[in-house]
MARKEBA-230792 format. One record per atom (N, C-alpha, C): atom name; x, y, z. Coordinates in nm, 2 decimals. Example, Ala and Ser with C-alpha at 12.3 -4.5 7.8 and 13.67 -1.06 7.14 Angstrom:
% MARKEBA-230792
R  at      c1      c2      c3
R   N    1.32   -0.57    0.78
R  CA    1.23   -0.45    0.78
R   C    1.32   -0.33    0.78
R   N    1.28   -0.22    0.71
R  CA    1.37   -0.11    0.71
R   C    1.29    0.00    0.79
//
This chain:
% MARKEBA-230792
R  at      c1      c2      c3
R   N   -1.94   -0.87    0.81
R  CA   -1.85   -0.76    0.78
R   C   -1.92   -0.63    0.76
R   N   -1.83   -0.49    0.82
R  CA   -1.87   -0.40    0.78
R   C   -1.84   -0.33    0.67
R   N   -1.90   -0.25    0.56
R  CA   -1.83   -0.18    0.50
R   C   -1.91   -0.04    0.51
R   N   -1.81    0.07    0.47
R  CA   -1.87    0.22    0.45
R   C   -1.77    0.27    0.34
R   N   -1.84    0.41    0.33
R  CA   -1.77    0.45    0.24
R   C   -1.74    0.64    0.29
R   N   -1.67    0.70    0.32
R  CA   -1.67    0.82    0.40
R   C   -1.57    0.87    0.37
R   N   -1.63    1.04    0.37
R  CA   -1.48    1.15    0.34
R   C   -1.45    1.15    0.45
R   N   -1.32    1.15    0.47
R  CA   -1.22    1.18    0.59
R   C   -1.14    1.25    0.53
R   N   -1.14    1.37    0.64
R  CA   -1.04    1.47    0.67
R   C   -0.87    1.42    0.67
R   N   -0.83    1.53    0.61
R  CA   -0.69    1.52    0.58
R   C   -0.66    1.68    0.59
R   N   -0.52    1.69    0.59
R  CA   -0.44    1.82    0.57
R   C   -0.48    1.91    0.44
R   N   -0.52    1.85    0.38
R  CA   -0.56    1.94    0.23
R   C   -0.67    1.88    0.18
R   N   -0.76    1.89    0.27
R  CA   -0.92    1.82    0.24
R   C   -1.04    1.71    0.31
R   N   -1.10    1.65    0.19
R  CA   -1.16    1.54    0.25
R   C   -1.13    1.43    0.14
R   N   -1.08    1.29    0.19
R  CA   -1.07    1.20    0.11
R   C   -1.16    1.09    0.12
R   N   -1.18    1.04    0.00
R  CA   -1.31    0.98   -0.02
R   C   -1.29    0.82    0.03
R   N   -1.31    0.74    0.13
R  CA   -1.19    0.65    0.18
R   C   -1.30    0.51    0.22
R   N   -1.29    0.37    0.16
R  CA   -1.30    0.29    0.17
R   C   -1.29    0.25    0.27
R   N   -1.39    0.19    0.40
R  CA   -1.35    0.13    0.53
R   C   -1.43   -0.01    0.58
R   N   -1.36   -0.15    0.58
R  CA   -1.42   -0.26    0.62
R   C   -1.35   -0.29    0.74
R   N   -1.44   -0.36    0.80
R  CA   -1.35   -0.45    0.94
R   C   -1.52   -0.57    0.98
R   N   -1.45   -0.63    1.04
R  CA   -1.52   -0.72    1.08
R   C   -1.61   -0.72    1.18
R   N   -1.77   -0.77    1.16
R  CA   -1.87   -0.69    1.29
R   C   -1.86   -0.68    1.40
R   N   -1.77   -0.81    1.44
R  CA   -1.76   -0.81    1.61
R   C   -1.57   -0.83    1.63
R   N   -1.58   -0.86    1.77
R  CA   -1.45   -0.93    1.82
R   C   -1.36   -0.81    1.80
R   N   -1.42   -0.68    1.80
R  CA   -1.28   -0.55    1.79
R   C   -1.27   -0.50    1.95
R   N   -1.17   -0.45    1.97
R  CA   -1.15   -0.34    1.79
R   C   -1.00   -0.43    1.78
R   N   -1.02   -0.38    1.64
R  CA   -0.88   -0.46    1.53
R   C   -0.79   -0.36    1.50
R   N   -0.68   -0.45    1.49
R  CA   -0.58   -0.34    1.42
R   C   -0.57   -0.29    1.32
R   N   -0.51   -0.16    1.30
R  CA   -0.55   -0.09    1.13
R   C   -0.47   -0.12    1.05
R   N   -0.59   -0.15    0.96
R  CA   -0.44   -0.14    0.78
R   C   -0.47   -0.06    0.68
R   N   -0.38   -0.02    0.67
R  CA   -0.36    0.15    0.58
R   C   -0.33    0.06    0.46
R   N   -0.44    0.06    0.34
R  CA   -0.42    0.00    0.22
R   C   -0.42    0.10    0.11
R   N   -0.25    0.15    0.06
R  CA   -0.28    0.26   -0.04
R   C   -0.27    0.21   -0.18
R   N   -0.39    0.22   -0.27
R  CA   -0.42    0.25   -0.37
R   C   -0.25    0.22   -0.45
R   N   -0.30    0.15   -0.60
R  CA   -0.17    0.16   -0.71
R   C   -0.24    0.31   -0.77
R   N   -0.18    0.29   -0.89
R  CA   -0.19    0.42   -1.00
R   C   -0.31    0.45   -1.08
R   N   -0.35    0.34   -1.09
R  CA   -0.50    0.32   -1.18
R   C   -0.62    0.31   -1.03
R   N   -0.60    0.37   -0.96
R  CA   -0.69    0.44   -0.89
R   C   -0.82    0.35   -0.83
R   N   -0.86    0.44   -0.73
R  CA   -0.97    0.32   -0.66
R   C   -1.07    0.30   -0.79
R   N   -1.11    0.08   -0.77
R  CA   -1.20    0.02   -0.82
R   C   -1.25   -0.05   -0.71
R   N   -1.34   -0.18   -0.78
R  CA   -1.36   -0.26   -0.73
R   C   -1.25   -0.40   -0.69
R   N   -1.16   -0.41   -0.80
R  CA   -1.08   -0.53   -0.73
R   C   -0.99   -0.46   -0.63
R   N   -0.97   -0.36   -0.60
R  CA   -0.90   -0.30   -0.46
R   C   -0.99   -0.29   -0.36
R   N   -1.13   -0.31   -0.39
R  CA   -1.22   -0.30   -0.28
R   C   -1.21   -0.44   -0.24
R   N   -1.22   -0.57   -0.36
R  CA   -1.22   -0.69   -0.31
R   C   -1.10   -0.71   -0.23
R   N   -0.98   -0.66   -0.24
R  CA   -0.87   -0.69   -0.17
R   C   -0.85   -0.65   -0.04
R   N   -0.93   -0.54   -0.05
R  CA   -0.94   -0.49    0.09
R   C   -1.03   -0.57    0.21
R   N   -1.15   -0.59    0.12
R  CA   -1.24   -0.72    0.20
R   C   -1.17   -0.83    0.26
R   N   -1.06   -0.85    0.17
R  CA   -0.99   -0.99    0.18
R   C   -0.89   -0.96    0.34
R   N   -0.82   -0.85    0.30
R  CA   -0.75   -0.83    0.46
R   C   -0.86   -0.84    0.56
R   N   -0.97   -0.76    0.58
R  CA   -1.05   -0.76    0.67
R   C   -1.06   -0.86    0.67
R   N   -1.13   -0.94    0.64
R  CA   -1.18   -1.07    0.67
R   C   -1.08   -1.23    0.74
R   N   -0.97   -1.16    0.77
R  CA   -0.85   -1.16    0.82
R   C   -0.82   -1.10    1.01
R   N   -0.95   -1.04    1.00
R  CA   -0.95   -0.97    1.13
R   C   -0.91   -0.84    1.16
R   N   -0.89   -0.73    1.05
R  CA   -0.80   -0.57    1.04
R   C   -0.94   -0.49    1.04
R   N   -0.90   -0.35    1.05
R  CA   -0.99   -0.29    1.03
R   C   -0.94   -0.20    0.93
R   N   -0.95   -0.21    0.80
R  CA   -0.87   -0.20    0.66
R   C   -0.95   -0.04    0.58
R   N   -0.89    0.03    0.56
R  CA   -0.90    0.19    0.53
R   C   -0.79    0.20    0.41
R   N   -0.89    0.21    0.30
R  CA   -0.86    0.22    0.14
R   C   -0.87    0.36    0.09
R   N   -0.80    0.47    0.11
R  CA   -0.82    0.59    0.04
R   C   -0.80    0.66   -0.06
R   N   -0.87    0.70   -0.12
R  CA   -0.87    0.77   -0.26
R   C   -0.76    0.91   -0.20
R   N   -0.64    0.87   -0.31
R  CA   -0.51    0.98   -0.24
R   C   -0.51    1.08   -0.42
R   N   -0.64    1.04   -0.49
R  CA   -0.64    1.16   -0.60
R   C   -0.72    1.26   -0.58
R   N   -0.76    1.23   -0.45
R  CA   -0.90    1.39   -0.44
R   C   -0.82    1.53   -0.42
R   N   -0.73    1.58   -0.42
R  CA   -0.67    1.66   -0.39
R   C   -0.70    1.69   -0.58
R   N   -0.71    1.64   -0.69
R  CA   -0.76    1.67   -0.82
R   C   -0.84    1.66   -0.86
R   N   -0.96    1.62   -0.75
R  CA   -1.11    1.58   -0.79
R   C   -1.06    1.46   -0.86
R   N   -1.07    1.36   -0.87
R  CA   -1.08    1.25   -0.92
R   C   -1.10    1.13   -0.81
R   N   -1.18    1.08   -0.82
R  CA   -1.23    0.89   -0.73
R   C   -1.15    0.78   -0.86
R   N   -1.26    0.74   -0.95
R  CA   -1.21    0.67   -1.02
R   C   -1.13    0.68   -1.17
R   N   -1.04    0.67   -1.27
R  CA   -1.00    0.64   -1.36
R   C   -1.10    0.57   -1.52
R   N   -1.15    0.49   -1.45
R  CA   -1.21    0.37   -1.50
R   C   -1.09    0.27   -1.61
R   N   -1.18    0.21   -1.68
R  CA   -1.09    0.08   -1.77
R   C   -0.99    0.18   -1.81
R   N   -0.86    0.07   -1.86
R  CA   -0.76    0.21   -1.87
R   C   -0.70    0.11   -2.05
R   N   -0.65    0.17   -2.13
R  CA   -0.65    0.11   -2.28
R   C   -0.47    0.08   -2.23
R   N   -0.47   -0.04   -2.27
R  CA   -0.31   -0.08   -2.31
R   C   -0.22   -0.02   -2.41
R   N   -0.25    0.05   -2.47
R  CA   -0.20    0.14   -2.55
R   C   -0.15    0.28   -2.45
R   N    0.00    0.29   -2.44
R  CA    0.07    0.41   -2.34
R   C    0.02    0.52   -2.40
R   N   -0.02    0.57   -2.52
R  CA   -0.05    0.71   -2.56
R   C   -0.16    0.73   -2.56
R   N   -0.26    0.63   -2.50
R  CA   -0.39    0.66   -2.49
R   C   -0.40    0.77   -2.37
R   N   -0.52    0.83   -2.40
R  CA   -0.56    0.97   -2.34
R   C   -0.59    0.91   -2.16
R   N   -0.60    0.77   -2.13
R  CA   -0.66    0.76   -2.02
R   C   -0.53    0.69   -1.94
R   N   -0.42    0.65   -2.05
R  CA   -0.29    0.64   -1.97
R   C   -0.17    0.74   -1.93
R   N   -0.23    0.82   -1.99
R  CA   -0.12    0.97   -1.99
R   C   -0.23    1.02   -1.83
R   N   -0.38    1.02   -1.80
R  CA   -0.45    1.10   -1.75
R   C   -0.37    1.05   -1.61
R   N   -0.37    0.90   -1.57
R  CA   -0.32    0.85   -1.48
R   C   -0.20    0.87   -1.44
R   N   -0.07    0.87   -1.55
R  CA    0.06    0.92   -1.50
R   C    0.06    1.07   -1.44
R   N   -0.05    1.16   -1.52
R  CA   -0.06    1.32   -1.48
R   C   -0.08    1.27   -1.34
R   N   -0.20    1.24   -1.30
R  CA   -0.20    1.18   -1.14
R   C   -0.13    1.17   -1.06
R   N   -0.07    1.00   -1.11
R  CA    0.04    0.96   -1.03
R   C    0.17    1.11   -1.02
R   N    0.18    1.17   -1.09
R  CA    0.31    1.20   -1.04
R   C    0.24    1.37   -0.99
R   N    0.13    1.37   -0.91
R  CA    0.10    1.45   -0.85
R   C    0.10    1.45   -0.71
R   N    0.16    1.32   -0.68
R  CA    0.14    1.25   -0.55
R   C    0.33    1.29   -0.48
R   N    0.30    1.29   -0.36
R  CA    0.47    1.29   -0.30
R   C    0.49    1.23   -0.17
R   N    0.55    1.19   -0.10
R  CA    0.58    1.14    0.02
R   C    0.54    1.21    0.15
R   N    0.55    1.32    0.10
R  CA    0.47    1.41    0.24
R   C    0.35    1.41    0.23
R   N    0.27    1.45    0.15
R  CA    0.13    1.46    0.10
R   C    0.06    1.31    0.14
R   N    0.12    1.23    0.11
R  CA    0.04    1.07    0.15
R   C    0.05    1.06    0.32
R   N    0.20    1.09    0.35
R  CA    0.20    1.07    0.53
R   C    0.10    1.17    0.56
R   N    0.03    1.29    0.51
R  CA   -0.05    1.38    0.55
R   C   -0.17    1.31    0.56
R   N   -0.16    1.20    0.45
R  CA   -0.37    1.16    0.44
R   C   -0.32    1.05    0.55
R   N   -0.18    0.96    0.53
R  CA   -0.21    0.82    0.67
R   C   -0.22    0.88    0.77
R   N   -0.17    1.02    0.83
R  CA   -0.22    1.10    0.97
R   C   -0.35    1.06    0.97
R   N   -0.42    1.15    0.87
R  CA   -0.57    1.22    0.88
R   C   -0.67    1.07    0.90
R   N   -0.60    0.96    0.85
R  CA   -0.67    0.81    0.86
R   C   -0.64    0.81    0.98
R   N   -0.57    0.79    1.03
R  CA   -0.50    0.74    1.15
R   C   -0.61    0.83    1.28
R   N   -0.56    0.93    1.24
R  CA   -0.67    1.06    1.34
R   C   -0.85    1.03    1.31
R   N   -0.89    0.95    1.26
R  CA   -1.03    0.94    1.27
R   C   -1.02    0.76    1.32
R   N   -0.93    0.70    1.24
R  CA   -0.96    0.56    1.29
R   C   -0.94    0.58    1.49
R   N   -0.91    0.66    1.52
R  CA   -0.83    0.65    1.68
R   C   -1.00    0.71    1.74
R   N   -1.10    0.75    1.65
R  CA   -1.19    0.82    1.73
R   C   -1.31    0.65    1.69
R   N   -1.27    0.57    1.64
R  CA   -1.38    0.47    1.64
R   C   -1.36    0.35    1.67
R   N   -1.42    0.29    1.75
R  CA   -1.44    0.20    1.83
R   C   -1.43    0.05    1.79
R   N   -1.40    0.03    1.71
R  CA   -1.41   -0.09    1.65
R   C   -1.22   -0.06    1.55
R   N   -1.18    0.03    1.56
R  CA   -1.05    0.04    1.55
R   C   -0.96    0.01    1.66
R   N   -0.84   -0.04    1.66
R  CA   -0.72   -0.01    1.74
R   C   -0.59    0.07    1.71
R   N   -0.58    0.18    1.68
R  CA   -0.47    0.26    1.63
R   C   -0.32    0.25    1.68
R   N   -0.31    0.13    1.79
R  CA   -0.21    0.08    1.90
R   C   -0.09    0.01    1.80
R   N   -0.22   -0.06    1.68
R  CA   -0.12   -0.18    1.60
R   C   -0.17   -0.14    1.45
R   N   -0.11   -0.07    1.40
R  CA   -0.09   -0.05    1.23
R   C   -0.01   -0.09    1.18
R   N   -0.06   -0.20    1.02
R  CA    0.00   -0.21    0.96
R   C   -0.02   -0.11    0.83
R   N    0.08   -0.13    0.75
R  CA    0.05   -0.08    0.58
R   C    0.06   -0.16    0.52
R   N    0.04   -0.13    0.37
R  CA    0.08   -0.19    0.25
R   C    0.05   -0.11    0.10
R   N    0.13   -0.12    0.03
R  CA    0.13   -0.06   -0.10
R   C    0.14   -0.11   -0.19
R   N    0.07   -0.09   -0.32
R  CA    0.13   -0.17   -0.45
R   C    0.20   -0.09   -0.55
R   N    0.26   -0.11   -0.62
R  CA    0.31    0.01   -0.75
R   C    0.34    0.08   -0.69
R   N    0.31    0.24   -0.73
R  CA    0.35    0.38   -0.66
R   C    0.32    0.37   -0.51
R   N    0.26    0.24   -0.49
R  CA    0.21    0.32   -0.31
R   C    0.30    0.20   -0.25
R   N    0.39    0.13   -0.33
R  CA    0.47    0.11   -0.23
R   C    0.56    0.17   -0.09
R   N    0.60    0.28   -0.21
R  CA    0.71    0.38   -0.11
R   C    0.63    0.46   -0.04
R   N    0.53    0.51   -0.07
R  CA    0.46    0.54    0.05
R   C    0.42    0.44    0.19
R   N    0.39    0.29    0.19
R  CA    0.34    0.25    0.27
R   C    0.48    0.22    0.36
R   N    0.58    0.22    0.28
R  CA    0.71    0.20    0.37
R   C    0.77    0.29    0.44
R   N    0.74    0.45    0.41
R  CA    0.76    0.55    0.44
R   C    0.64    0.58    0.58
R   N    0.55    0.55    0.58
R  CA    0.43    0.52    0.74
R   C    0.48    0.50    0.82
R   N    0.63    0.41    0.81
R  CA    0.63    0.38    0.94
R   C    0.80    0.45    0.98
R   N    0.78    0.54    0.92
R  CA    0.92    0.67    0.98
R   C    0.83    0.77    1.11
R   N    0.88    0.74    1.18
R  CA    0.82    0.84    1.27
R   C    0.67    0.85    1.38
R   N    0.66    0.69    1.29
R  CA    0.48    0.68    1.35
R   C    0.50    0.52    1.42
R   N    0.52    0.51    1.55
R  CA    0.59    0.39    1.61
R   C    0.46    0.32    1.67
R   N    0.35    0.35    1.60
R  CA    0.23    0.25    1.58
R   C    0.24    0.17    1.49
R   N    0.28    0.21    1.37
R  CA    0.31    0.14    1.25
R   C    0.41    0.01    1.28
R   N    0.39   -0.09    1.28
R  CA    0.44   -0.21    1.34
R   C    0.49   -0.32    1.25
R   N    0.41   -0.25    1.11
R  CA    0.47   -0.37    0.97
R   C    0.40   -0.32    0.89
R   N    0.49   -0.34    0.78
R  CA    0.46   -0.26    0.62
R   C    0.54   -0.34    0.52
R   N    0.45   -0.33    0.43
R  CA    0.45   -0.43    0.27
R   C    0.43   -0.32    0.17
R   N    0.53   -0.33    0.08
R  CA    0.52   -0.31   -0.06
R   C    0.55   -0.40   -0.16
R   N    0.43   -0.41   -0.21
R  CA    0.43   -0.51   -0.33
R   C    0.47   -0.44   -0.48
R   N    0.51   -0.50   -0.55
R  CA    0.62   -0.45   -0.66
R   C    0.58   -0.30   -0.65
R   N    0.64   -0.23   -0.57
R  CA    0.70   -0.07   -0.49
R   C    0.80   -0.01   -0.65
R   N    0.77    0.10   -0.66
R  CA    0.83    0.19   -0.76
R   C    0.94    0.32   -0.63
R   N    1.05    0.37   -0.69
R  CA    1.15    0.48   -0.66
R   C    1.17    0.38   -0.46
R   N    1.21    0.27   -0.50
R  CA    1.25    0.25   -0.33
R   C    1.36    0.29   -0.27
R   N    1.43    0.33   -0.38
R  CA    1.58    0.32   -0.34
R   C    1.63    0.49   -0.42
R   N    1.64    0.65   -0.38
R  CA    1.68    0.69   -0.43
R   C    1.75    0.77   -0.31
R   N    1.80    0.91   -0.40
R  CA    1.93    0.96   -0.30
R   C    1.85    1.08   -0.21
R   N    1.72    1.06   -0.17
R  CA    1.64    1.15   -0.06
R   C    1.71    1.09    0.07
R   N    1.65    1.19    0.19
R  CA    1.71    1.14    0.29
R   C    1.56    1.03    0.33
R   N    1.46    1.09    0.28
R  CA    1.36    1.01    0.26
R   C    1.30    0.85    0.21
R   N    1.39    0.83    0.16
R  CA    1.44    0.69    0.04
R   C    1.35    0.58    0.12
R   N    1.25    0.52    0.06
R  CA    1.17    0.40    0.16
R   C    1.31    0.31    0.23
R   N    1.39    0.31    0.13
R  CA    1.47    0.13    0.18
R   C    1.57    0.22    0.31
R   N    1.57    0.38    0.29
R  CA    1.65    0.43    0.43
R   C    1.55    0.42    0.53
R   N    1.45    0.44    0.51
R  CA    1.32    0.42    0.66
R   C    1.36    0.29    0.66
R   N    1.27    0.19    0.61
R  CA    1.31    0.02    0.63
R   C    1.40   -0.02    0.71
R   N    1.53    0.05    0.72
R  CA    1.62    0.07    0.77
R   C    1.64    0.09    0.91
R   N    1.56    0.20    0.91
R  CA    1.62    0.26    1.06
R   C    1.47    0.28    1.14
R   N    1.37    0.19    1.03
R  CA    1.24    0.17    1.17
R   C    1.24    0.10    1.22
R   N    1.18    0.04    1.31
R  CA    1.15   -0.07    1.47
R   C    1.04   -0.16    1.35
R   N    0.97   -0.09    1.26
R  CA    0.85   -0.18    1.22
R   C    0.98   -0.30    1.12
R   N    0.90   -0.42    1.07
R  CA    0.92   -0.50    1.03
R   C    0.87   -0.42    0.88
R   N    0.93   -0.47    0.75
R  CA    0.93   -0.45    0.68
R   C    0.91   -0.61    0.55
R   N    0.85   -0.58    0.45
R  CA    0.86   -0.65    0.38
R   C    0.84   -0.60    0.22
R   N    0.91   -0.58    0.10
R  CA    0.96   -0.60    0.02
R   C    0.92   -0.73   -0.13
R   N    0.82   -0.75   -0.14
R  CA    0.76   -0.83   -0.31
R   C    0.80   -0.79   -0.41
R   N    0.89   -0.84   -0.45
R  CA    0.94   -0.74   -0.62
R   C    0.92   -0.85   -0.72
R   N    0.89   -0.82   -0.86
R  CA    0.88   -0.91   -0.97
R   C    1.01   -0.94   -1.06
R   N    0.99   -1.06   -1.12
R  CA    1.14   -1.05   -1.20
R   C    1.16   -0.97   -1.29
R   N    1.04   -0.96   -1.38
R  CA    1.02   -0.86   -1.47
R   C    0.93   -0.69   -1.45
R   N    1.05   -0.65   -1.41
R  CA    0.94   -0.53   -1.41
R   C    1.00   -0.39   -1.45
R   N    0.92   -0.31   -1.55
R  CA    1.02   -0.19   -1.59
R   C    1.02   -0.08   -1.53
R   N    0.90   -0.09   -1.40
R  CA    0.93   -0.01   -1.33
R   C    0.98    0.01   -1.17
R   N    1.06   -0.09   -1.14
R  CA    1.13   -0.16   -1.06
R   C    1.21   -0.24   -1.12
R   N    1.35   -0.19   -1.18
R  CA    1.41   -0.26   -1.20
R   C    1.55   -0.35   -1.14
R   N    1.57   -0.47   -1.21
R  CA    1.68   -0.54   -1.13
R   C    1.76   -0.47   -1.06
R   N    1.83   -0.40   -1.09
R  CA    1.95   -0.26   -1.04
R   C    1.92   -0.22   -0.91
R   N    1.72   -0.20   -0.90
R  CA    1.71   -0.13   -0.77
R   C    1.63   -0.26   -0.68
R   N    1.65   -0.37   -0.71
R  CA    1.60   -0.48   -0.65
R   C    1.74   -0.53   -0.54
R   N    1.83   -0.56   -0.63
R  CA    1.96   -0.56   -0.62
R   C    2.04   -0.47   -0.50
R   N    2.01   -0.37   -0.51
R  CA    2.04   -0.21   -0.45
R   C    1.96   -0.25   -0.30
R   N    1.80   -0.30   -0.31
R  CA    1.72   -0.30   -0.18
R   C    1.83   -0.42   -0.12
R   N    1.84   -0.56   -0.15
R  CA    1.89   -0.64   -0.10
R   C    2.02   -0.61   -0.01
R   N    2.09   -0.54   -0.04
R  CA    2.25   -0.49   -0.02
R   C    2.21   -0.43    0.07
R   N    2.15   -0.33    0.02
R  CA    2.12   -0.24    0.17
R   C    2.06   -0.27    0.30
R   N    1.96   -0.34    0.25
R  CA    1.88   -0.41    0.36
R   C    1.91   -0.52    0.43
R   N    2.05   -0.60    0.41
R  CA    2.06   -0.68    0.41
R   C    2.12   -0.71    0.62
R   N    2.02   -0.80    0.68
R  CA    2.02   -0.79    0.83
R   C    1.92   -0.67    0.87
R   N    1.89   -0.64    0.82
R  CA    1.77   -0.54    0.87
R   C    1.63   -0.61    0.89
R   N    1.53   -0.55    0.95
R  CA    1.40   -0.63    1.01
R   C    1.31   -0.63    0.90
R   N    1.34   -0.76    0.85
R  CA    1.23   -0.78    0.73
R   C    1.31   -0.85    0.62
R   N    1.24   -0.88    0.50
R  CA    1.28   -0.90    0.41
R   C    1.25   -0.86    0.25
R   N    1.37   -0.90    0.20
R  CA    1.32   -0.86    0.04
R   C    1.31   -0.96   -0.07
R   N    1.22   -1.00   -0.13
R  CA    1.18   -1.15   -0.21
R   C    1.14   -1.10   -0.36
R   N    1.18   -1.19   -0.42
R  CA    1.19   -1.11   -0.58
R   C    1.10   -1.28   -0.59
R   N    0.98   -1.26   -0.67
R  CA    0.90   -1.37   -0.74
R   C    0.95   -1.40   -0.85
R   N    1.00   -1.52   -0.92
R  CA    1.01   -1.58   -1.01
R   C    0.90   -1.54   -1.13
R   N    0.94   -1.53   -1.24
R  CA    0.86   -1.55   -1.35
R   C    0.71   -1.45   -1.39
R   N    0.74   -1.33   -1.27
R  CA    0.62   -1.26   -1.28
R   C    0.68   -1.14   -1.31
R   N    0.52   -1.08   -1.37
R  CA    0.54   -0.94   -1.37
R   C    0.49   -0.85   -1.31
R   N    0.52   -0.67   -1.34
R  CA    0.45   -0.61   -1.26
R   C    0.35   -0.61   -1.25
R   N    0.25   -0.65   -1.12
R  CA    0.12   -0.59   -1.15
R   C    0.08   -0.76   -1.13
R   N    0.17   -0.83   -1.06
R  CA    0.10   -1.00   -1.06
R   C    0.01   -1.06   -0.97
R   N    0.00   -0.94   -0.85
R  CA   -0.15   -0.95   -0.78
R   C   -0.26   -0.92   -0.78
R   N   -0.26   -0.82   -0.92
R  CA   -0.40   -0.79   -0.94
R   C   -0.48   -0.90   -0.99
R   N   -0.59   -0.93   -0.98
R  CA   -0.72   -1.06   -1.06
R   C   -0.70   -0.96   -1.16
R   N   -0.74   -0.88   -1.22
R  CA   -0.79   -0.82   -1.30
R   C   -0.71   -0.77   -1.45
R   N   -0.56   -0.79   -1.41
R  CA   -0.45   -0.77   -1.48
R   C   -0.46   -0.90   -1.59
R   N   -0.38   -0.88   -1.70
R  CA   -0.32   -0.94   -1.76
R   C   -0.23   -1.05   -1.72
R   N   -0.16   -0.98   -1.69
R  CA   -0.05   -1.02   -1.60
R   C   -0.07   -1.12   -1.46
R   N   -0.12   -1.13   -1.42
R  CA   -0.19   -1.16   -1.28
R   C   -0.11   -1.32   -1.29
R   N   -0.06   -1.36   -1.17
R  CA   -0.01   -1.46   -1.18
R   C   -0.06   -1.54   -1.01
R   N   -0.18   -1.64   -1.01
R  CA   -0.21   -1.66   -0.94
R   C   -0.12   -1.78   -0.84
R   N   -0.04   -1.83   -0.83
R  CA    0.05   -1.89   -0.74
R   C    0.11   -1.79   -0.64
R   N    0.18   -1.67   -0.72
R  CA    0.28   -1.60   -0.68
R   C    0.11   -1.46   -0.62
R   N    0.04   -1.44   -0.67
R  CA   -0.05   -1.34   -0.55
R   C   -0.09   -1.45   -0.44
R   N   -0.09   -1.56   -0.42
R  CA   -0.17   -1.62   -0.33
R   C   -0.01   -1.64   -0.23
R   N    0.06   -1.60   -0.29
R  CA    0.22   -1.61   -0.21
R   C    0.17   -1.50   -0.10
R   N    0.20   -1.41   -0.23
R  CA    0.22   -1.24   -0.14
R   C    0.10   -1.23   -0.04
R   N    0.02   -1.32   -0.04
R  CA   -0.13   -1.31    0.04
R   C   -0.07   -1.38    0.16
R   N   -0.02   -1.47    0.15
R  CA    0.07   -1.53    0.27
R   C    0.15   -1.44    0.36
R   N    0.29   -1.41    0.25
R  CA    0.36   -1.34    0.33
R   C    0.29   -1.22    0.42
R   N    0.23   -1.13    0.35
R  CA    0.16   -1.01    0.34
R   C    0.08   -1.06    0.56
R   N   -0.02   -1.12    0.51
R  CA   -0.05   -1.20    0.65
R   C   -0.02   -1.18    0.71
R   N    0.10   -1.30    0.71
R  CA    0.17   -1.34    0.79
R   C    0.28   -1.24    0.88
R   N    0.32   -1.16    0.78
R  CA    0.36   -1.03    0.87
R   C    0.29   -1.00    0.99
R   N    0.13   -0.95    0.90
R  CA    0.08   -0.85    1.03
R   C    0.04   -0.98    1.13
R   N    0.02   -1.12    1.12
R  CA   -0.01   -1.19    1.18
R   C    0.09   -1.13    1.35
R   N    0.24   -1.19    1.27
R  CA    0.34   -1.12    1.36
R   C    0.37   -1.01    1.43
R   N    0.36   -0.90    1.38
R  CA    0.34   -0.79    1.43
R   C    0.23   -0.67    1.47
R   N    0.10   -0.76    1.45
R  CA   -0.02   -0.68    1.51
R   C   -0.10   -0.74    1.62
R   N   -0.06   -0.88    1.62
R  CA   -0.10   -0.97    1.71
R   C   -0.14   -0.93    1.85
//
């Protein structure tokens, strides 16, 4: 396996951007893996390894450099701690244009290296980078399949709304939501199913979990149901990057 670690150019900078793929047998197809809220670590690097080693050529970007920030570090379970407020400031510094600005700027360097195939992209998102990785594949008809795993705002009244792309892209789509989760709630789990309902892909709600049930690192972490979404997740790009 290769790994690096490299600023790549974007629309409003350089992002500091995680890249593994496998040493031989390329070039592979790309996976755009965006970052949750608590910010690049190491078990997102481990996860990323894990696609690669899968056969992708997997590109993890830090989408907080636009505030100087790489990491967060441990974050306290307590919501009024100074280092959970620091991360919401963050997260809600981020927008749907600004992310398709950095998957361009990935996309425009993976296409200059050789051991990339920019022909066949997938995404994937967790938390807040759900609706971003669903939103990759409006307009970018390389993008061939996209995952968001318990995805935050999928369903609102933008013309932009992930579950309206999902909708009306060619890519295959897929949809992980937890039973319990307060930031994805039943209402808009409910909402994705209806609407999406016959459209290319699916939407699967995990029994008995919460948000945040594929991280190792969480509390929460429910190992049946991540070793699920490691399946599906696969199995997707299996199908559509093939």
């Amino acid at each position: 396996m290769i790994e690096r670690q490299l600023d790549i150019t974007t629309k409003d900078g350089k992002s500091t951007t995680f890249v593994v793929h496998p040493d031989r047998g390329g070039p592979h197809p790309v996976i755009l893996f965006l970052m949750d809220a608590p910010a690049i670590r190491e078990e997102l690097r481990d996860m990323a390894r894990r696609f690669a080693g899968s056969g992708y050529y997997v590109m993890l970007p830090n989408l907080y450099y636009r505030s100087g920030v790489m990491e967060i570090g441990p974050l306290s379970p307590d919501p009024e701690h100074p280092s959970r407020k620091k991360m919401f400031e963050l997260m809600n510094t981020l927008g749907i244009s600004m992310v398709m600005d950095d998957c361009d700027g990935m996309l425009a360097f993976a296409a200059k290296d050789p051991a990339a195939d920019t022909t066949r992209v997938g995404t994937v998102g967790y938390c807040m980078s759900g609706r971003f990785a669903i939103c990759a594949a409006d307009s970018r008809p390389n993008v061939k399949a996209t995952a968001s795993v318990y995805g935050v705002r999928l369903v609102t009244e933008s013309d932009n709304s992930p579950h309206l792309i999902a909708k009306r892209s060619p890519a295959e789509f897929y949809f992980a939501c937890a039973e319990r989760d307060h930031w994805a709630p039943q209402e808009m789990v409910d909402q994705l199913k209806t609407q999406l309902k016959g459209a290319n892909g699916e939407v699967e709600q995990y029994p008995g979990t919460d948000h945040g049930f594929a991280f190792p690192q969480r509390p929460v972490y429910n190992k049946a149901a991540a070793e699920q979404h490691w399946e599906r997740v696969l199995a997707l790009f299996r199908r559509r990057l093939a």
